[in-house]
C-alpha positions, -999 to +999 in steps of 0.1 A: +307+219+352+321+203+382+315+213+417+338+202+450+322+210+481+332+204+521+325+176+541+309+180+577+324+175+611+290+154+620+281+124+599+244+105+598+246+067+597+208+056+597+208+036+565+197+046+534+186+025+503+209+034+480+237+014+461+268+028+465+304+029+443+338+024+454+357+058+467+392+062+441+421+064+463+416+031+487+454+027+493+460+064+504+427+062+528+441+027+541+478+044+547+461+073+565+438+047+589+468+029+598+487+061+606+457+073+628+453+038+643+490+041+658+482+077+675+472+075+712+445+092+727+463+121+739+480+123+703+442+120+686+431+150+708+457+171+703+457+166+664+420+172+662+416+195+688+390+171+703+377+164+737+388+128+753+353+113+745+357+120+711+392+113+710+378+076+721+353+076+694+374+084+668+401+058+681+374+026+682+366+042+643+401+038+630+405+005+655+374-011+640+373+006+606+373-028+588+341-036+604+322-003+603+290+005+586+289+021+552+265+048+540+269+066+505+289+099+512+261+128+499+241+112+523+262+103+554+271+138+558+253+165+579+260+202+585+251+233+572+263+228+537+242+196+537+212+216+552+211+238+519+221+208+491+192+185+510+203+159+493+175+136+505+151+153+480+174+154+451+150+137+422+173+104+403+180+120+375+195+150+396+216+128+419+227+107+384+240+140+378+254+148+411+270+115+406+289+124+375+298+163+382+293+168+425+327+162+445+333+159+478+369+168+490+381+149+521+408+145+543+406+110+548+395+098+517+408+127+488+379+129+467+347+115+466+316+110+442+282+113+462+274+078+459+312+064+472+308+043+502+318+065+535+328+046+567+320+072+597+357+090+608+367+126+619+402+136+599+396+175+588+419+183+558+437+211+579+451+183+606+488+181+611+490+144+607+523+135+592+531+109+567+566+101+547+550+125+523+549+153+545+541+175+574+504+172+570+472+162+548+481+184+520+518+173+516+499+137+520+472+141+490+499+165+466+485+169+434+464+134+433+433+153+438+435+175+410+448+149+385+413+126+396+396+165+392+409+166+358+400+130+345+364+137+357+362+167+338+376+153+306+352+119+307+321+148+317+329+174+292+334+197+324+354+230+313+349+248+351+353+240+384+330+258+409+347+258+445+316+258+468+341+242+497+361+261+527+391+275+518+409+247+541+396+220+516+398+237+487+437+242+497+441+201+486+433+206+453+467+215+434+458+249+414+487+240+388+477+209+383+441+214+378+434+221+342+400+238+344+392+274+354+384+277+392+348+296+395+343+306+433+314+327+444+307+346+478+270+351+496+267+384+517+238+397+537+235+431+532+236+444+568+230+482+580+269+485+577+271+473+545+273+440+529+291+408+550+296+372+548+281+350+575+296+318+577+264+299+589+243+314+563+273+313+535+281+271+539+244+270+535+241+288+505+272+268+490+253+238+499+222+253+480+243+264+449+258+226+443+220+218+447+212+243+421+238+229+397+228+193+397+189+205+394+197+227+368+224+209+348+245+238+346+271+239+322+273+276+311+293+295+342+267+326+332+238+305+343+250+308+378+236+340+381+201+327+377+207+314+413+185+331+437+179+303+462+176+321+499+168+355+484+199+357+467+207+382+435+235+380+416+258+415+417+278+428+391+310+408+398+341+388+378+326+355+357+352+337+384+346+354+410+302+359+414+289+379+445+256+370+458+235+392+481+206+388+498+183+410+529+201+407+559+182+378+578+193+391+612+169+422+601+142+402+590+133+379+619+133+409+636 
């Protein structure tokens, strides 16, 4: 099985000890710098809807990107999906298998293994940046990201894909150009007036269930109902579709 997940808006660059591989799509990433390198400031803000501080951080990143420091992605990464897949305490053999079947979908770099080398940069996959491909990132990336989704699956033996990432990354990936059966579960606290997603608690919970696929090696889509990370239970629900419930949190700290 493979799994794509979301990046973060907030990356981590103390180092970390860890050898890292080579990200897939190094021309398109190197097109997309230089087209962020020519924006201005006030084009950088408006794009990513960014104060003028960061607008200046994020110009130095693309202005300097040759020089920047490199950290593997799975670990460069931090947000609430990264809070529940804690990659930090993966064991080797589960981050060996992270390596082979986790994947990270990106606006600035397409696709990425957890080990790929990640230079620090802010370029969500909703932005408007235009290219000669297109109006924005997903005219830019097409169906590249599904065709690289595919190869992985066939040299892994993959025959699902479970979409833990936000519908605004998961939007890259070509649906009919992938070739595998798209698995994408929800995580609801059941509240007083009935069950409900909450976002903080749901990106942490996808984070948790790409954890629980590399501990577990799963393979067998029914085996993701064993996940109960949280408090969750699996609920009667559609193989592609699983709905995960859990007490509502808001009721227990209280």
């Amino acid at each position: 099985m493979l799994t794509v997940i979301s990046p973060a808006k907030s990356l981590d660059f103390e180092p970390v000890a860890t050898s890292m591989t080579t990200p897939r799509f190094p021309d398109e990433t190197a097109k997309l710098v230089t087209r962020a390198r020519n924006l201005g400031l006030k084009d950088l803000r408006e794009l990513m809807s960014i104060s003028d501080k960061l607008a200046r951080l994020n110009r130095d990143r693309f202005r300097d990107w040759h020089d920047a420091p490199e950290k593997p992605a799975v670990f460069a990464f931090a947000g609430d999906t990264y809070t529940g897949l804690d990659a930090a305490t993966l064991t080797d053999d589960a981050l060996r298998y992270a390596q082979n079947h986790l994947r990270i979908l990106s606006g600035l770099y397409g696709l990425l293994r957890p080990l790929d080398a990640l230079k620090p940069y802010r370029l969500e996959m909703g932005s408007r940046l235009s290219t000669r491909r297109g109006k924005d990132l997903y005219a830019f990336w097409g169906d590249r990201i599904a065709k690289v989704l595919n190869e992985d699956a066939a040299a892994t033996g993959a025959t699902h894909l479970l979409n833990c990432a936000s519908q605004e990354y998961f939007g890259a990936v070509d649906r009919k150009a992938l070739k595998l059966p798209v698995i994408t579960p929800t995580f609801l606290e059941d509240k007083p007036s009935g069950p409900k997603q909450v976002s903080f608690f749901a990106k942490q919970a996808r984070g948790a269930m790409a954890r629980f696929v590399s501990d577990n090696r799963i393979s067998d889509p029914a085996d993701l109902k064993g996940f109960a990370t949280g408090g969750y239970v699996w609920q009667d629900s559609p193989d592609d579709a699983p709905v995960f419930l859990r007490p509502d949190q808001a009721s227990k700290a209280a």
